[in-house]
C-alpha beads as a LAMMPS data file, in Angstrom:
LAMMPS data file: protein, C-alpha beads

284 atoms
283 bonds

1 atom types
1 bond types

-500.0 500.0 xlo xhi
-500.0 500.0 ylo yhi
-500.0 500.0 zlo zhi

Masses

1 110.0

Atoms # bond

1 1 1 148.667 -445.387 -188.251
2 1 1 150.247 -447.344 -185.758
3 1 1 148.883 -447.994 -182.011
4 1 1 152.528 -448.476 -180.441
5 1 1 153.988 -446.405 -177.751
6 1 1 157.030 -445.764 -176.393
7 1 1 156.288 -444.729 -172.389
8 1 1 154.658 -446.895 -169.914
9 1 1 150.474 -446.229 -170.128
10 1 1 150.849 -445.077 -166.499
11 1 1 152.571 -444.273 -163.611
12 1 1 152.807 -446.127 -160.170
13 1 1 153.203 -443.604 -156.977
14 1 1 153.689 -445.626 -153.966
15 1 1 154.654 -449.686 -153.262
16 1 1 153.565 -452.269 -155.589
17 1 1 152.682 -454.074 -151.938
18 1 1 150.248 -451.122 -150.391
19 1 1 151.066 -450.175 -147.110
20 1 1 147.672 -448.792 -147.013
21 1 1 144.176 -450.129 -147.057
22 1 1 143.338 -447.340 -149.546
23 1 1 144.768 -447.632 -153.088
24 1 1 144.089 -444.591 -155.527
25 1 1 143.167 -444.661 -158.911
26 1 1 143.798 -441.505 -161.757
27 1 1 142.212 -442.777 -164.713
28 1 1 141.329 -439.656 -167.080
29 1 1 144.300 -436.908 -165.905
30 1 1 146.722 -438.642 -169.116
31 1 1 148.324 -435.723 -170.886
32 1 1 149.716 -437.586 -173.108
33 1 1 148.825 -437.625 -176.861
34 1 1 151.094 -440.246 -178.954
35 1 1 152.467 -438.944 -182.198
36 1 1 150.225 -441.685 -184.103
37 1 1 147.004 -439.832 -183.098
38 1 1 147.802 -436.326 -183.299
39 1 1 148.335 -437.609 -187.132
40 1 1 144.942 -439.238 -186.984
41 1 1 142.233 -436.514 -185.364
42 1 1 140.552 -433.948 -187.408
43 1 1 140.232 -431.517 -184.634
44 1 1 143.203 -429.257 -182.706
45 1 1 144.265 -430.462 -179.903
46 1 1 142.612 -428.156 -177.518
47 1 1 139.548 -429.505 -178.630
48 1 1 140.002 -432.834 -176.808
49 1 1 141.207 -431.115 -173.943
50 1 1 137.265 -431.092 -172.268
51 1 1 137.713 -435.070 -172.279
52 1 1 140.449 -435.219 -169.831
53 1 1 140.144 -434.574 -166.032
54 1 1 142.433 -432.148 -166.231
55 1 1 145.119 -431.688 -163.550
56 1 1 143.086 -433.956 -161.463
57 1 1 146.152 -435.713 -160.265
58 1 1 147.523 -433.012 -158.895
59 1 1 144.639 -433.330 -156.461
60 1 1 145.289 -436.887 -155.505
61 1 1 149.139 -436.162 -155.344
62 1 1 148.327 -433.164 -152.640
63 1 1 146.087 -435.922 -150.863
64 1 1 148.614 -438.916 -150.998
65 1 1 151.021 -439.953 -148.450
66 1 1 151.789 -443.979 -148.352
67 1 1 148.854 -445.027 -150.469
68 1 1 149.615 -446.746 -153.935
69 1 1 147.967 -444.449 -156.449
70 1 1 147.913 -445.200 -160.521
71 1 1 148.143 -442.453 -162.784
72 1 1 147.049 -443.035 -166.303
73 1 1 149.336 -441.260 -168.837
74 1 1 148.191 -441.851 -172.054
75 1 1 145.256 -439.099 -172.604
76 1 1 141.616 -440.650 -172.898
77 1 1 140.701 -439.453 -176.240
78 1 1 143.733 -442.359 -177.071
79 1 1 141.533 -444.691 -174.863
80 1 1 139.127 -444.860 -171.648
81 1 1 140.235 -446.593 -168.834
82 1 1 136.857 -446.067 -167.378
83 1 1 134.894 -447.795 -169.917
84 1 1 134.732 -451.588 -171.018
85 1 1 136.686 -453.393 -173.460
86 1 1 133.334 -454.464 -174.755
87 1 1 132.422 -450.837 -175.242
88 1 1 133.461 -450.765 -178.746
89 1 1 132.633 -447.829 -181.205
90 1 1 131.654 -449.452 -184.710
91 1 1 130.605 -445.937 -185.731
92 1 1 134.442 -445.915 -186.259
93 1 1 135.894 -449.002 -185.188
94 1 1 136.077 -451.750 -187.655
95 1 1 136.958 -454.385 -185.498
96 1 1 133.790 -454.748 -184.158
97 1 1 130.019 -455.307 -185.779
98 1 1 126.663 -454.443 -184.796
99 1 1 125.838 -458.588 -184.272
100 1 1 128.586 -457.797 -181.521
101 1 1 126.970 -455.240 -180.042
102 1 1 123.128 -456.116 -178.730
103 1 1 123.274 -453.444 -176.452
104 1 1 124.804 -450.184 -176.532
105 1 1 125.410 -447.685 -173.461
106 1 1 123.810 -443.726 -173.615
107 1 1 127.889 -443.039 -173.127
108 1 1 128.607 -445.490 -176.041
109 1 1 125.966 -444.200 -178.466
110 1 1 126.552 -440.322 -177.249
111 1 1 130.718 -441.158 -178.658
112 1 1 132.104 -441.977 -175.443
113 1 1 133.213 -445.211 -175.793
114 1 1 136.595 -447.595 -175.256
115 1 1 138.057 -445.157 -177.552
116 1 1 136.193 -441.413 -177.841
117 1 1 134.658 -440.780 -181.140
118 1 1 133.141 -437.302 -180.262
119 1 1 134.279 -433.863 -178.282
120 1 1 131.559 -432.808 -176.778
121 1 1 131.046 -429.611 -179.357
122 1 1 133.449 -430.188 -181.161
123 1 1 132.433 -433.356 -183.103
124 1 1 134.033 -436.337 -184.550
125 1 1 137.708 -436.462 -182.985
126 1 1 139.159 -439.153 -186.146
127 1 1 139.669 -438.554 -189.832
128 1 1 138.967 -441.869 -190.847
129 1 1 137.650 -445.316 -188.760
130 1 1 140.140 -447.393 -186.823
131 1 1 141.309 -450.770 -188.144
132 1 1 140.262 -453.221 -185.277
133 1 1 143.944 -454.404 -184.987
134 1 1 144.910 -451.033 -183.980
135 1 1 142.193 -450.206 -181.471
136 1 1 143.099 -453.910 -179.840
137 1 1 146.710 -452.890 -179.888
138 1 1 145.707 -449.840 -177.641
139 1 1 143.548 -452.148 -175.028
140 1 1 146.882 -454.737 -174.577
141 1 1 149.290 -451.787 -174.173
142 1 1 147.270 -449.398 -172.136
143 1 1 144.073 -450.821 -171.083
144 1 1 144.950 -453.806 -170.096
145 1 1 148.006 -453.034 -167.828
146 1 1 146.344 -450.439 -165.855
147 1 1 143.373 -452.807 -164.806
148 1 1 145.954 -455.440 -164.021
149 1 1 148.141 -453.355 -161.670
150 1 1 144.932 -452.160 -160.405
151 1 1 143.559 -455.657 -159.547
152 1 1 146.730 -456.845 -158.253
153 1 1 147.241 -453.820 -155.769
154 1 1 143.825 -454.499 -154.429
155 1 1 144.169 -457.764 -153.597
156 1 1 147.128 -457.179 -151.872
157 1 1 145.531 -454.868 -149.721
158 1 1 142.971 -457.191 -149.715
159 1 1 145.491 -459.900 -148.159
160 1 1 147.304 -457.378 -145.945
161 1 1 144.354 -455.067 -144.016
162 1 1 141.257 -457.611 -144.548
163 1 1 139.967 -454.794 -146.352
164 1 1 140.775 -452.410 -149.552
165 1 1 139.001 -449.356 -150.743
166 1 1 139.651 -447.728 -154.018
167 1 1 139.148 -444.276 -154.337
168 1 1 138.897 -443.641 -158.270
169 1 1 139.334 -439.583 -158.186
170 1 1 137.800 -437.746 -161.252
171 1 1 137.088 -434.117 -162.479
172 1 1 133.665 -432.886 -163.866
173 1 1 132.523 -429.505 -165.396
174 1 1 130.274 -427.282 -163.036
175 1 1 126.826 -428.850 -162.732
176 1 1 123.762 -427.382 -164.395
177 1 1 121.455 -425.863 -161.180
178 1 1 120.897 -423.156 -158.608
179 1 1 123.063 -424.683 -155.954
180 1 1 125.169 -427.434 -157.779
181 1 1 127.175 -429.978 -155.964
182 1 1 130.845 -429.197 -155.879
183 1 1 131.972 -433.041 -155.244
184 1 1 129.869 -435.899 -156.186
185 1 1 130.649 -439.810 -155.032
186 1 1 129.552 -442.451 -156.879
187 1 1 129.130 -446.417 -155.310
188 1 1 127.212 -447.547 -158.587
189 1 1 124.246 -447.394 -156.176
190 1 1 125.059 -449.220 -153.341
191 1 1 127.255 -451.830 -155.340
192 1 1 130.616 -450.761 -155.553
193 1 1 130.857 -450.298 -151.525
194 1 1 129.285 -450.982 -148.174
195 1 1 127.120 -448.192 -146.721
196 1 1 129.217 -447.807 -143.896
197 1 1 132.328 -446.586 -145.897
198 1 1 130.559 -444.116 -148.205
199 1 1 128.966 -442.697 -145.250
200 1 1 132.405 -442.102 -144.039
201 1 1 133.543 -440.756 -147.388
202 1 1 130.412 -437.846 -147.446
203 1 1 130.604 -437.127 -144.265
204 1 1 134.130 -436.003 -144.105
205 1 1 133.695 -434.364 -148.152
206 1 1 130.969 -432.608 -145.943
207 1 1 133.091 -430.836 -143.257
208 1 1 134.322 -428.719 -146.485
209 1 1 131.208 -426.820 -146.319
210 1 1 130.805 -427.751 -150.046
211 1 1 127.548 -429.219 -151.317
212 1 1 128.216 -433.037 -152.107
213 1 1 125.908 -435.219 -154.049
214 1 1 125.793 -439.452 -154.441
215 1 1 125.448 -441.085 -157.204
216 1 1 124.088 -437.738 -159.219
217 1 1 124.602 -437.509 -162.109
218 1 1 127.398 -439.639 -161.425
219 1 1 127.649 -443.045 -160.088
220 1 1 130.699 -444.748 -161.629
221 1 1 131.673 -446.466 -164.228
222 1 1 133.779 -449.726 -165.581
223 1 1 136.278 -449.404 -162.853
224 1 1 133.876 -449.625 -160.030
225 1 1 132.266 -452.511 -161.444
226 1 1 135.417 -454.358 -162.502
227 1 1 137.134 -453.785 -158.940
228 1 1 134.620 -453.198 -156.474
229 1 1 133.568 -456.681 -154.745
230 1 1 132.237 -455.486 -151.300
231 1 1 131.403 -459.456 -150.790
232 1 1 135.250 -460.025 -151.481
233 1 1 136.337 -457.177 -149.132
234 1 1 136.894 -455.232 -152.018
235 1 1 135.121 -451.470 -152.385
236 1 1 135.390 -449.093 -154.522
237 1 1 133.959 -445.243 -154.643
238 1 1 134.775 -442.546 -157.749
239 1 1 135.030 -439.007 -156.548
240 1 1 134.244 -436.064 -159.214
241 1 1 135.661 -432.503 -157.946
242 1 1 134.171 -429.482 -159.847
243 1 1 137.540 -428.452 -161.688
244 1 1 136.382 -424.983 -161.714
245 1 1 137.252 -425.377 -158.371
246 1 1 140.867 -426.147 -158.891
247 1 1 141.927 -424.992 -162.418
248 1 1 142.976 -421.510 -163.660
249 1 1 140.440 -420.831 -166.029
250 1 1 143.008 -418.658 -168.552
251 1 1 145.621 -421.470 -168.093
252 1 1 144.071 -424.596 -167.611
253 1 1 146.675 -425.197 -164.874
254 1 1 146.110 -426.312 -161.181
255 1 1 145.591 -422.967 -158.532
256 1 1 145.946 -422.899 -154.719
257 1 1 142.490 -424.889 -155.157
258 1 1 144.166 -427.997 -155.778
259 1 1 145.836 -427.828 -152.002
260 1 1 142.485 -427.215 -150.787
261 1 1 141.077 -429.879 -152.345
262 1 1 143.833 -432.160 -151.645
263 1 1 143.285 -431.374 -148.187
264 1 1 139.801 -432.578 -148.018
265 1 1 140.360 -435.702 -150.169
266 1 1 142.963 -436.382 -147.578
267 1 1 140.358 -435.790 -144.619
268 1 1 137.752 -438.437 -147.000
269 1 1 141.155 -440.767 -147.293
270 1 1 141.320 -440.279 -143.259
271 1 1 137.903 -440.911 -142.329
272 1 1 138.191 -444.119 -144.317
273 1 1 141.382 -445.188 -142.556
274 1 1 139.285 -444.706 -138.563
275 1 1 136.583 -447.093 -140.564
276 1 1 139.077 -449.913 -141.555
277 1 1 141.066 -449.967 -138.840
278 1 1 139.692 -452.297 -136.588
279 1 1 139.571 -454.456 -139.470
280 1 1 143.183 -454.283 -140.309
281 1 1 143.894 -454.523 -137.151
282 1 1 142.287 -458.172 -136.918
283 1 1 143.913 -459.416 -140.650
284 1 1 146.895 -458.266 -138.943

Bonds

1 1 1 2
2 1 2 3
3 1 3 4
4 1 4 5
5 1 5 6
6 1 6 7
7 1 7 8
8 1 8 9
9 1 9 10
10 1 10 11
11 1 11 12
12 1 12 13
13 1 13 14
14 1 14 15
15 1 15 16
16 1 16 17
17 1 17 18
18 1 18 19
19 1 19 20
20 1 20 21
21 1 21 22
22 1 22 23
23 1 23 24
24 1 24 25
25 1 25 26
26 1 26 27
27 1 27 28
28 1 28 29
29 1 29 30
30 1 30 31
31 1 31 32
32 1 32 33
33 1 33 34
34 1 34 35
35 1 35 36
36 1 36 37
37 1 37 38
38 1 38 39
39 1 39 40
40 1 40 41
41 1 41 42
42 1 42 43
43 1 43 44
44 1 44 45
45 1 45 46
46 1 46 47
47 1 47 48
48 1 48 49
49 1 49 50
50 1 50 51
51 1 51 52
52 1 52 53
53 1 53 54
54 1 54 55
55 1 55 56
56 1 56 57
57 1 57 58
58 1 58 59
59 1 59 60
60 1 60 61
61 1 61 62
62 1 62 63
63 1 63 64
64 1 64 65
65 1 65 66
66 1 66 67
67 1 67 68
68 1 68 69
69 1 69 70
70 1 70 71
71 1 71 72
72 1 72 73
73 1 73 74
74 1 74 75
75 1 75 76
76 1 76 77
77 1 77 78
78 1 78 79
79 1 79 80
80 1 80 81
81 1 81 82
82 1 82 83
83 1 83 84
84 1 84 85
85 1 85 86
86 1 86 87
87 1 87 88
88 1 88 89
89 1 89 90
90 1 90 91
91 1 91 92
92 1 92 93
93 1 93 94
94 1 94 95
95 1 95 96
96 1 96 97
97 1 97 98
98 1 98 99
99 1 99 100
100 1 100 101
101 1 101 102
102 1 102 103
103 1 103 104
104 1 104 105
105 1 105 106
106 1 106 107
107 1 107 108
108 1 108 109
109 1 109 110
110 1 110 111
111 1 111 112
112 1 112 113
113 1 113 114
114 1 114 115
115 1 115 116
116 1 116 117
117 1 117 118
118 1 118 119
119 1 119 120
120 1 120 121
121 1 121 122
122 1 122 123
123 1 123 124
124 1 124 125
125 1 125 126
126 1 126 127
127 1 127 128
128 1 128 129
129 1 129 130
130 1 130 131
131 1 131 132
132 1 132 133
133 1 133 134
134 1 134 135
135 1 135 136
136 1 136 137
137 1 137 138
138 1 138 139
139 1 139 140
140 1 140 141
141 1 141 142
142 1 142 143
143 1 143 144
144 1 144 145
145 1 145 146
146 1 146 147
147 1 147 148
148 1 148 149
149 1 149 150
150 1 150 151
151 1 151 152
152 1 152 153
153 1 153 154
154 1 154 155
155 1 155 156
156 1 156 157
157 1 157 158
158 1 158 159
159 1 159 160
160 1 160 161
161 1 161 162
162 1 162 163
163 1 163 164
164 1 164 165
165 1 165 166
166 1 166 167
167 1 167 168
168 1 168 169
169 1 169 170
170 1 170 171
171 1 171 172
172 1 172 173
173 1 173 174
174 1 174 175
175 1 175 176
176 1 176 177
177 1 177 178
178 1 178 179
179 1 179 180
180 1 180 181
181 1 181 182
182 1 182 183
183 1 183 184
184 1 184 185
185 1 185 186
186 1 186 187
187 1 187 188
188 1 188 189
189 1 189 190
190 1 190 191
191 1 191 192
192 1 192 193
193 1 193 194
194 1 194 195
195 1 195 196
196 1 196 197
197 1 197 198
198 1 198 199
199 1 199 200
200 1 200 201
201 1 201 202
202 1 202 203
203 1 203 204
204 1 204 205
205 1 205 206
206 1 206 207
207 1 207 208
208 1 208 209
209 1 209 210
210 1 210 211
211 1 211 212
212 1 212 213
213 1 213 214
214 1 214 215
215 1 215 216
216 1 216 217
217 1 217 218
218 1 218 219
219 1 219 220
220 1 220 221
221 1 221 222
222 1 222 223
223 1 223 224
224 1 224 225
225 1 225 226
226 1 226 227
227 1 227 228
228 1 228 229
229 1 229 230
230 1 230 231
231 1 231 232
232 1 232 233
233 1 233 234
234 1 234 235
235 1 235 236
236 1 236 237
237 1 237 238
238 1 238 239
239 1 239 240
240 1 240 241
241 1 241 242
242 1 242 243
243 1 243 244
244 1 244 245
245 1 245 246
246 1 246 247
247 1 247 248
248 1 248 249
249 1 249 250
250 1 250 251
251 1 251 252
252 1 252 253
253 1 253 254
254 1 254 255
255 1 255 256
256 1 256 257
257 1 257 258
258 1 258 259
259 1 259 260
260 1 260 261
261 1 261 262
262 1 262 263
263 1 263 264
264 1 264 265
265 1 265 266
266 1 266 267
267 1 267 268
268 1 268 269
269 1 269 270
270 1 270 271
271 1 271 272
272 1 272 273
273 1 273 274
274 1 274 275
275 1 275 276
276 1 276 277
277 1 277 278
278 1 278 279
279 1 279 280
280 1 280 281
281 1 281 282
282 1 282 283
283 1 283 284
């Protein structure tokens, strides 16, 4: 099996040089499965459908209007955006050894690692374990970029407003509960962002009427801790919509809910802009 791909591993929406202190970040919304692993999984392809965020970008794309937004293409059963490179699988990845590995994350031992070994109930997405060569090919044609363009668009912000926020928008399945929340924002507990700008975040999520939660059960992940610097002027919050909320549930397409959605992300991308301001301002 071969790790190469044709198509870029994602798609830039927006100026490389943001004209916005917000810069928006797709990671799990790839719908695109390259011909080397459909010959390599042992389930059907609708079974790794449950990994992506599906549709989420259409979200963000409602939402967007001068911000620079990345949209992963390459699906995440190929490889996760979201996790470390570190986060190696040696359950099926041969490039890597337990000596490597001290510690493992719940995510890395449950099969969500760098590159998915499980499907939720489905099981074990490969036929056979991964030559290390070939995982490493997928991290310097996929991984690798997307990070970089991520940094670099951040910083430029970063030079530009004084200030950047990255909103990393995700999808999640409806939460176990009574009266789950419908959007959840994660800061990584306080360390991905400064108060201030998450309160800005909820509070406008809140005007919805829909019931938001922080950090519960989901308070980032790799991308928040590889971009968010509040110290640098850097922050960086992941959103999770319910995509029951959005997403025909016969088609697995986007519904009228995705406008609706958009619009509130929009009102959250908003809310942020009133915060910055009088920081851009100043830089400026």
């Amino acid at each position: 099996m071969t790790s190469s791909t044709a198509s870029p591993s994602f798609d830039r929406f927006g100026p490389a040089e943001p004209a916005s202190p917000v810069v928006l970040s797709v990671p799990h919304a790839g719908r695109e499965y390259p011909a080397a692993m459909l010959a390599a999984i042992r389930l059907p392809l609708a079974a790794l459908l449950p990994l992506e965020d599906r549709h989420v970008d259409s979200i963000a794309h409602a939402a967007r209007r001068n911000e620079t937004m990345l949209v992963a293409r390459r699906a995440r059963a190929w490889i996760d955006l979201n996790r470390s490179e570190d986060e190696r699988d040696r359950r099926i990845d041969e490039g890597v050894s337990a000596s490597m590995m001290p510690f493992e994350s719940a995510k890395l031992k449950g099969g969500l690692g760098l590159v998915p070994r499980r499907a939720g109930v489905s099981g074990d997405v490969w036929r056979r374990r991964l030559r290390g060569d070939e995982v490493m090919a997928r991290i310097v044609a996929d991984h690798r970029p997307y990070h970089a363009a991520l940094a670099a668009a951040l910083a430029a912000a970063r030079r530009r407003f004084g200030v950047a926020v990255l909103l990393d928008i995700h999808s999640m399945p409806t939460l176990a509960g009574e009266a789950p929340a419908r959007i959840v924002l994660g800061d990584r507990f306080g360390q991905s962002a400064a108060a201030p700008y998450l309160a800005r975040i909820e509070g406008a999520a809140a005007v919805s009427g829909l019931r938001i939660a922080t950090n519960a059960p989901y308070a980032g992940g790799h991308i928040l801790d590889a971009h968010g610097a509040p110290a640098a002027g850097i922050h960086a919050v992941q959103i999770e919509f319910d995509r029951t909320l959005y997403l025909d549930p016969m088609t697995l397409t986007p519904n009228a809910g995705a406008q609706r959605l958009g619009h509130i992300l929009r009102t959250m991308i908003d809310a942020l802009l009133d915060e910055i301001t009088p920081v851009a301002a100043a830089a400026e």
